[in-house]
C-alpha positions, -999 to +999 in steps of 0.1 A: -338-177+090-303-166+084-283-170+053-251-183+079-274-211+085-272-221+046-235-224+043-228-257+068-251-291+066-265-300+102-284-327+103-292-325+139-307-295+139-340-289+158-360-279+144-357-293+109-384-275+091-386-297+058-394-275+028-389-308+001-378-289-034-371-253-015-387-223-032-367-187-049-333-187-046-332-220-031-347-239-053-335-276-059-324-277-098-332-314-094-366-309-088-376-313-127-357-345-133-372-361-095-407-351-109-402-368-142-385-399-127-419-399-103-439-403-138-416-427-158-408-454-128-445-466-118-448-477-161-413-491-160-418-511-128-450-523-144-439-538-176-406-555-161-427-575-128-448-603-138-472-599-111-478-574-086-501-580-055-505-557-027-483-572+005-501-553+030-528-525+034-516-490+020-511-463+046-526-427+036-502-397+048-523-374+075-519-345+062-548-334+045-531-307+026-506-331+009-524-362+000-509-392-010-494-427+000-471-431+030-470-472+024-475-494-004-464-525+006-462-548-029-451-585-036-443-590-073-418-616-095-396-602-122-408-612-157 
């Protein structure tokens, strides 16, 4: 991969090899403050809905080396 390749945004490329928070000199100095929002929002959403039921079943991502949710459908009402 070319550093030419860095300096234009192309979201059409193919193929779009997604490498989430980048790695070295590419690395996304938001990174920090996406993981700490991750932590923080699941507490906040949880003390400000009355109820939370699940819509729908969850949907598991495929990939085994990255596990995690691909769907969590909820229903809730604000408190």
């Amino acid at each position: 991969m070319s550093d030419a390749g860095a300096a234009r945004l192309d979201l059409s490329r193919s193929p779009n090899r997604h490498i989430t928070f980048g790695v070295g000199a590419r690395h996304c100095l938001g990174s920090q403050l996406a993981r700490l929002e991750l932590q923080v929002a699941p507490g906040t959403l949880v003390r400000r809905l009355d109820a939370i039921d699940l819509a729908a079943d969850s949907v598991w991502k495929a990939n085994v080396r990255t596990r995690g949710l691909e769907h969590l459908p909820i229903r809730s009402r604000a408190a």
